[in-house]
Phi, psi and omega in degrees: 000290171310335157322299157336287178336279188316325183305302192300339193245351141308322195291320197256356153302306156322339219261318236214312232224300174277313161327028235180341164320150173309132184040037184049011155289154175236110160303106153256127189092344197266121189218159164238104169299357164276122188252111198304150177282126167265109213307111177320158180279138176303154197270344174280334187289130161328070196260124190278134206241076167280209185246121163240123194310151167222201183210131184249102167280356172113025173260212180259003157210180193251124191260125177313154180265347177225152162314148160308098173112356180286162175247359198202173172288299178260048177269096185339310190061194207246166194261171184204130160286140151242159204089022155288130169234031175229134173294186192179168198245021187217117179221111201224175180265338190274350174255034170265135189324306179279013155234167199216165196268032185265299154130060156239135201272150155242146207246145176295114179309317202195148185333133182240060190269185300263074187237184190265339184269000173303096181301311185290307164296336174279308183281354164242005178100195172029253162255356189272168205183177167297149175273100194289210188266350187259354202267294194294352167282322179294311178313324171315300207302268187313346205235134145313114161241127186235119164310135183183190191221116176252080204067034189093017183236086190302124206202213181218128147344038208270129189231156166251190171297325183275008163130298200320158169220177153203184194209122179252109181267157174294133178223058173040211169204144150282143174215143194053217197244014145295116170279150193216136189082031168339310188264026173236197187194114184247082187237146177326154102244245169245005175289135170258137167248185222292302194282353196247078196275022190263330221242149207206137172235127190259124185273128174262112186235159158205212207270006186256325171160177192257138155159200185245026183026245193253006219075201208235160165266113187302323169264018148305148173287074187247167207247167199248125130221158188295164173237158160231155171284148172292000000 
């Protein structure tokens, strides 16, 4: 296990994140108590509210079978900066909502999973939300994950105890307007984290092991997949 650990957080120290800051600094401490207006949706506009399939693996909330904007289980779907809730074709710290050109982050008082900075909650609604940090730790935990390939998608099995699986494919990260890291899989969750205020912890996996390396840089591109309560 511990080998596994170590392989994986080799794998993944170049790739993310926090390193990865302008002239490799991490603005630390630097917050903005202001929270930017984001432009309301028009209000005439049509939101279509389908029915999204899930898997009740025996945990503690119920997991989508596909990413947000997806079409199939192993269909990438669209990327999101977080607490963003739209995709975009730029994913950088100067086009990030939540930074400003003072080079301060605004920071969340508490976890924004089924809120309005929530993506997976604005586009389906209902119950569904961001996955927080412990529902992707119980999933790590509790479940058999087998590395494999699904319509041409390298991703993982996750089966629970009770038989159900679904399958999360690696779909990488945008950073700018580049996709980047093809063979890993970088998904929200909804926790900011605590020493950093540039950084989100972002679940990571590749084909070597799972877990949340160093985090995520909040305007990097990752792709969501949702949850529901049971």
């Amino acid at each position: 296990m511990k080998k596994s650990i170590l392989i994986l957080i080799l794998a993944l120290v170049p790739s993310l994140l926090l390193a990865q800051a302008a002239g490799g600094q991490i603005r630390r401490n630097k917050s903005n108590s202001v929270k930017p207006k984001i432009p309301a949706e028009n209000s005439t506009r049509t939101r279509i509210r389908a029915k999204y399939d899930y898997v009740d693996l025996g945990l503690s909330v119920k997991w989508a079978t596909c990413n947000i904007g997806a079409t199939s289980p192993s269909d990438f779907g669209n990327y999101y900066a977080w607490a963003e809730i739209k995709p975009k074709s730029d994913y950088s710290e100067k086009n990030y909502v939540y930074h400003n050109d003072e080079g301060h982050y605004y920071v969340f008082d508490n976890d924004i999973e089924g809120t309005e900075d929530d993506a997976a909650h604005m586009a389906w609604k209902g119950s569904w939300r961001l996955p927080t940090k412990k529902e992707w730790e119980e999933l790590a935990a509790k479940c058999k994950w087998k590395w494999t390939n699904k319509e041409g998608h390298d991703g993982y099995l996750i089966t629970g105890s009770n038989g159900n699986s679904i399958f999360i494919p690696a779909a990488g990260a945008y950073i700018g307007n580049k996709l980047s890291y093809p063979k890993m899989g970088l998904y929200w969750s909804s926790k900011q984290m605590e020493d950093f205020v540039s950084g989100a912890y972002g679940f990571h996996f590749n084909s070597t092991g799972k877990g949340w390396g160093d985090g995520s840089f909040r305007w990097q591109g990752h792709t969501i997949r949702p949850v529901c309560d049971k």
